[in-house]
N, C-alpha and C positions, 0 to 999 in steps of 0.2 A: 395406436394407429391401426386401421384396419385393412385389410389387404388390397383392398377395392378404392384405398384414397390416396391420394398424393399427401407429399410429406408437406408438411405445415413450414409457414417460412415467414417469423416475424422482426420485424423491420422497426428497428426505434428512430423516429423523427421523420418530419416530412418537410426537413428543411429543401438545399440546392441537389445534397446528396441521397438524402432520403427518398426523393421523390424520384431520382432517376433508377433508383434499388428498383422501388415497386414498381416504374414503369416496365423495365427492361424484364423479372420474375414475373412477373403479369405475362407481357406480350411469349414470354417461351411458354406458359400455360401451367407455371408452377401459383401453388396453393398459399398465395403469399398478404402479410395483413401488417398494412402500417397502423404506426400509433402517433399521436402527434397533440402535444398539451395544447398547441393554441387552437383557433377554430377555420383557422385557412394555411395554404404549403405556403414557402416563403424563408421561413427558419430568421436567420439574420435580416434577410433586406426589408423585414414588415416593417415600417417605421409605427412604434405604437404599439408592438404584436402583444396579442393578448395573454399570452405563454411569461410575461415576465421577465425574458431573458435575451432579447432580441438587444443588439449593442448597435441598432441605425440609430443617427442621428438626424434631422430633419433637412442637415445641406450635404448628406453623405452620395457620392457620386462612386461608382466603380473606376477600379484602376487599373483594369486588365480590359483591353479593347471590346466591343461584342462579337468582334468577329471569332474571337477568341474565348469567348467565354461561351455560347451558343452551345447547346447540343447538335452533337451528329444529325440530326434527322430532323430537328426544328429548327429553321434560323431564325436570330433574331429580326423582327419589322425593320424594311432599310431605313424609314423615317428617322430612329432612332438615333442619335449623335451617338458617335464613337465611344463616349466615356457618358454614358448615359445615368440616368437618376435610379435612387434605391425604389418610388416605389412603380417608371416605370421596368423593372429588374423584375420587381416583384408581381406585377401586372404577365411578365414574358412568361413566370411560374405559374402563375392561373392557367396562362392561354396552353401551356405544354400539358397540364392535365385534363384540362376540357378537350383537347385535341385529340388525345390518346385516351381519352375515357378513361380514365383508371381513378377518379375519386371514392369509385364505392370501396375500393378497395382500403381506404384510410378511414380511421375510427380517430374523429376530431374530438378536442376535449379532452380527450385520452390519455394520462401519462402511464410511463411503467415506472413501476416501484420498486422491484423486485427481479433479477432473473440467477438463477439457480440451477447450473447443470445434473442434470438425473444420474444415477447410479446405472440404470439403464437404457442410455444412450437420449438424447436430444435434451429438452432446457422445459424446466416450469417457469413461467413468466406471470408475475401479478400485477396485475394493471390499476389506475387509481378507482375505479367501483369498486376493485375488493376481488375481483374476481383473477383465478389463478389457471391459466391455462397451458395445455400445455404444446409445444413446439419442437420438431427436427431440427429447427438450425434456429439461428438468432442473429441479423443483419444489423449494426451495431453504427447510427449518421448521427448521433444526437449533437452532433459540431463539437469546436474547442477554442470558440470563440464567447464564451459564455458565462463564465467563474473564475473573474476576477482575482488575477495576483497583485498585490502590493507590494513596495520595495519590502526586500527582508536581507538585513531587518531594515526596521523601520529607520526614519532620520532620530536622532535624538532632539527632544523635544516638542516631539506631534501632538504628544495626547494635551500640554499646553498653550498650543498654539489657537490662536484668539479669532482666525479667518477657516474661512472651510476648506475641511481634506476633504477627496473625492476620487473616485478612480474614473476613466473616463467612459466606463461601462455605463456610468450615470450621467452622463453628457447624451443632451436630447436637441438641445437647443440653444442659441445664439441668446435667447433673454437670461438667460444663466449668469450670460461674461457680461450684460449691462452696463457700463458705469463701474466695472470694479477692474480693480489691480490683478491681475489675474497671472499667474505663474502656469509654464504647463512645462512637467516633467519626461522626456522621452523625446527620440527619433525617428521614430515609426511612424505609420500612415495617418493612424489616428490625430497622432500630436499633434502633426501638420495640420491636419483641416481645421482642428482644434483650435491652434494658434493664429490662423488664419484665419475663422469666423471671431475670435477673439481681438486681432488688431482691426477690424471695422467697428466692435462695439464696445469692447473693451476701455476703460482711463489709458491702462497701461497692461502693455503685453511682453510679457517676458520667456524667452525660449530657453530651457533648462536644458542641457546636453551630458549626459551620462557618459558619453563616448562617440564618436564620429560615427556618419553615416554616408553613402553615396547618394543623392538626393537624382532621382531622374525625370526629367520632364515628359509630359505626357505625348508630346511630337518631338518627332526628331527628322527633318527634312523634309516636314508638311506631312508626315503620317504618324499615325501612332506609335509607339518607341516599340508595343512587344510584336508586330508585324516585321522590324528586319530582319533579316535571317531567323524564323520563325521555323520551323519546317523537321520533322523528325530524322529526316537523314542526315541532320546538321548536329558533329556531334557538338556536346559543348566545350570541349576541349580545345576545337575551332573556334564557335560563336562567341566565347568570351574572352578570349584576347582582342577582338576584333570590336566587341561593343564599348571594352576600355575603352580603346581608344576613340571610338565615336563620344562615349558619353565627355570625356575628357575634355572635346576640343566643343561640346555643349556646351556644358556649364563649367569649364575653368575648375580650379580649386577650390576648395571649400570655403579655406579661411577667408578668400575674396568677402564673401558673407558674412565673415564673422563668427564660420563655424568650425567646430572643429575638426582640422583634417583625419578624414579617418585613417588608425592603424593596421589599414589589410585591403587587399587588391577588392578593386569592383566584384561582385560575385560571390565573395568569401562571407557574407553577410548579408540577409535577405534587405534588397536594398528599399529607399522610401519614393512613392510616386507623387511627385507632385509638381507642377509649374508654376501655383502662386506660394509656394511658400517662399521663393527667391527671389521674387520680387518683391513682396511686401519687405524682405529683410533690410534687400538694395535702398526700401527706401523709410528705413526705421521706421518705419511701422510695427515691428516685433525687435525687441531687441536680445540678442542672443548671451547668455550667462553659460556657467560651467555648470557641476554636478551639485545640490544641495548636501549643505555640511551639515547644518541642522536649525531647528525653529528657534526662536527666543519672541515670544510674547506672539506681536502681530508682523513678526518680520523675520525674512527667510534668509538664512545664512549661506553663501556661496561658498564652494572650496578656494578660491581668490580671496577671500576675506569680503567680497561684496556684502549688502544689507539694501533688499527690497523691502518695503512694506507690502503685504498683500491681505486681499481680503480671500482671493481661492486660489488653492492650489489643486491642480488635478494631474494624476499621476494617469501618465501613459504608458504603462510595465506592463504590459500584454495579460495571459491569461493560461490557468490552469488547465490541465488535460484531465478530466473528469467524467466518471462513471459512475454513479450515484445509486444506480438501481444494482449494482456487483457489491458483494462482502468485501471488505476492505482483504481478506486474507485471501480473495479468489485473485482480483487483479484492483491496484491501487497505484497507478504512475505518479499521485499527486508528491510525489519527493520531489523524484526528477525530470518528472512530464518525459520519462521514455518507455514503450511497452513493445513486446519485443513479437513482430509479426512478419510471415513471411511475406516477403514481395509489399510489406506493408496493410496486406489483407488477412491473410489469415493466421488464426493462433497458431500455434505449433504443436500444441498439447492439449488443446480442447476442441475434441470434434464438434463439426456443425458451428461454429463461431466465429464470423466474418465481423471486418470493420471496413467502412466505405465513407472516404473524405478525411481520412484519418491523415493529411497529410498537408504541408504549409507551403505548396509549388513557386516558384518563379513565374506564376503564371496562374491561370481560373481552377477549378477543383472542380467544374459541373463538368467537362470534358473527362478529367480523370476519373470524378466516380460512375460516371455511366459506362465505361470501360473497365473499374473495376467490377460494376456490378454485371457486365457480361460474361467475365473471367469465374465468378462467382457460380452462377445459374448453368454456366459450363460444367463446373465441378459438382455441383447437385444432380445435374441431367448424364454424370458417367460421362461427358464426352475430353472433360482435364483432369488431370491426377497428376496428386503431389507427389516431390521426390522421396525419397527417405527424408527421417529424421534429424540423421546425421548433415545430409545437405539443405536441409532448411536452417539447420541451426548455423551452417557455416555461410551461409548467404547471409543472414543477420547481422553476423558478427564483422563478415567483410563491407556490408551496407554502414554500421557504425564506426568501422574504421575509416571508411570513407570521407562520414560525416566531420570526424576529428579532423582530418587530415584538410578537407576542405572550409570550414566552415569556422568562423569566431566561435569560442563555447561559453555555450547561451544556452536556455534553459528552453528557448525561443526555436533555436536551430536540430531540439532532438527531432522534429518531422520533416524536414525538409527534403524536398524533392525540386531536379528540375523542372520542369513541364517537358518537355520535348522529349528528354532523355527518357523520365519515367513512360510517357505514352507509350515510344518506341520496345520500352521493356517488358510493359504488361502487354504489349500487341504479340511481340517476341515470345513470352513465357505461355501465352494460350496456343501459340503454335507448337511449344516444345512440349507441352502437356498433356497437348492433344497427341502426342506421339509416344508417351512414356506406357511403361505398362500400369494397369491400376493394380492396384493394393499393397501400394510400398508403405502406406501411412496410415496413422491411427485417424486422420481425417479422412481420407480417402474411404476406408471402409464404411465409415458414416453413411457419406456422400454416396456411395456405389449401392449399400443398401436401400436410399432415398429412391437412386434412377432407377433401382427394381421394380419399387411399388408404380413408380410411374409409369412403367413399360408395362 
């Protein structure tokens, strides 16, 4: 790097988080260059995306209101309904970068292969030409919605089993459930809609339950459920005793439905959004079973002793936490999908190494990672600096203790944040950082070296 250039600032994906990285490094005037395998931004909502790795489905709706999910500085068209469509979501991510100019900035087509911290401070990066370039820092959105975990272990007797296994990564489409017996394993959001585009075409729809879940309706007193007490000054400590009890006198108990009552307070478990899954239940059109014991031939064993026949079963067990282009022995969460960063952004031991979207909110992640990618270009430009060491590491440690303490343990809940609380925390930490002195950290010195060149 030469004295006369600004430090280089490359950006993996140009999904919901990707795209607010390069907008926000962009508009502060740093030297920054996304990569992105497919050939338009969007990441998850492309239905179709040509990247391979896109998990929409073609009746997939957002669960997090717009008003809520909207960047700072763009809102969504009021046209749009509340819980609006994935592609026009992904149409809202065209218009933010035609708006803000910053496509030349992304190199479409593009994967990285490869990124490699130097011996002498910043990251060599090889991209899929072949070409190896090199970078001061490395912004880290490629999502964690994307590589597929299956039950482990497996049920006994899958690899015999006479109808199709599937994970729901590969669920695109309603002609899938046709006419067949269709099993869908999981509680989650996916499952839901799964199961729900499955009891309209589906013979037979069967809801597999691993364990209870709180199921929330998309309104709650004619507005969308995450606008009540919505608001950063609200801690949650307040808002969730309070949403108990509203969701409560919602939807009644679970087993009303058929389902299993979950074992742990609303909140304790990242809960599922949906308003037709409980009706179609109310009115068998899905019928709700226990946990699968195991296969035998073309028929799926219930822990009840039940016996479906089915022709597919698709498993909705979420997904691994994956970094493909790092050495397994640099950083490899894929044990226990947990990696250990401060405030959730940055590493604690590898200067210049940020991550943006790295996190599973009660709430949208295009609001949080534009805030973190503010916090970010903060620390590039000298103007936030990190604590010591010693207190990144003990922030971590209290962030996981946290998790324990609040959260079912799931393999699901190592990222979780709330929305409110986290915004208020990284709004908080750019103010306290902005006040610290600089070069308490081996990140810090990076960064401080970076705002040099730039100045």
């Amino acid at each position: 790097m030469s004295l006369n250039s600004s430090p280089k600032v490359c950006v993996i994906g140009a999904g919901s988080a990707g795209i607010a990285a390069v907008k926000v490094l962009a508009e502060r005037g740093l030297d920054v260059h996304g990569y992105e395998l497919s050939d338009r931004v969007g990441g998850n909502w492309v239905f179709g995306n040509t990247n391979g790795v896109s998990a929409a489905y073609r009746s997939l709706h957002i669960n997090t209101s717009r008003q809520r999910m909207e960047f700072s500085d763009f809102p969504m068209p009021a046209h749009l309904p509340d819980f609006a469509r994935h592609d026009q979501i992904a149409d809202y991510f065209d218009s933010y970068v035609r708006h803000f100019d910053f496509a030349d900035r992304i190199r479409f087509r593009t994967g990285v292969l490869h990124v490699a911290p130097r011996t002498d401070r910043g990251f060599d990066v090889t991209i899929s030409t072949g070409e190896t370039l090199r970078y001061d820092a490395v912004l880290v959105a490629n999502g964690h919605h994307w590589d597929p975990r299956l039950p482990e272990p497996m049920f006994p007797g899958a690899s015999e089993f006479r109808g199709q296994l599937m994970h729901s990564h590969a669920y695109t489409e309603e002609a899938q459930l046709t006419g067949k017996r269709v099993v869908v394993l999981g509680m989650g959001n996916s499952a839901m809609d799964i199961a729900v585009d499955a009891s309209y075409h589906a013979e037979q729809t069967y809801l597999s339950a691993r364990s209870g879940v709180h199921v929330i309706p998309k309104y709650v007193w004619g507005r969308p459920y995450d606008r009540l007490g919505a608001a950063e000054w609200f801690p949650s400590f307040l808002r969730w005793p309070f949403a108990r009890k509203l969701m409560a006198a919602a939807t009644g108990p679970m087993s009303r439905y058929g389902l299993p009552e979950p074992d742990h307070k609303f909140a304790q478990a990242h809960p599922t959004m949906s308003s037709r899954i409980l009706d179609r239940l109310a009115h068998g059109a899905i019928t709700p079973v226990p946990n699968i014991d195991h296969f035998d031939g073309d028929e799926v064993v219930f822990t009840d002793g039940r016996r479906v026949a089915a022709d597919l079963v698709v498993f909705c067990t979420g997904y691994k936490i994956s970094f493909p282009f790092f050495d397994h022995d640099f950083l490899d969460p894929s044990g226990d999908n947990r990696i250990r960063l401060y405030r959730r952004v940055f590493h604690p031991e590898v200067p210049g190494l940020y991550f943006v979207g790295l996190v599973q909110p009660l709430g949208a992640i295009m609001p949080i990672a534009e805030r973190q990618a503010q916090l970010i270009a903060d620390h590039l430009q000298g103007r936030y600096h990190l604590p010591s060491s010693a207190d990144m590491d003990s922030e971590i440690a209290a962030h996981r203790r946290g998790i324990q303490r609040r959260y079912v343990a799931s393999k699901r809940h190592t990222i979780q944040v709330d929305f409110d609380d986290y915004m208020r925390d990284l709004r908080l930490e750019r103010e306290r950082g902005a006040r610290r002195p600089a070069g308490l950290s081996a990140v810090d010195r990076t960064a401080r070296s970076a705002a040099e060149v730039v100045a």
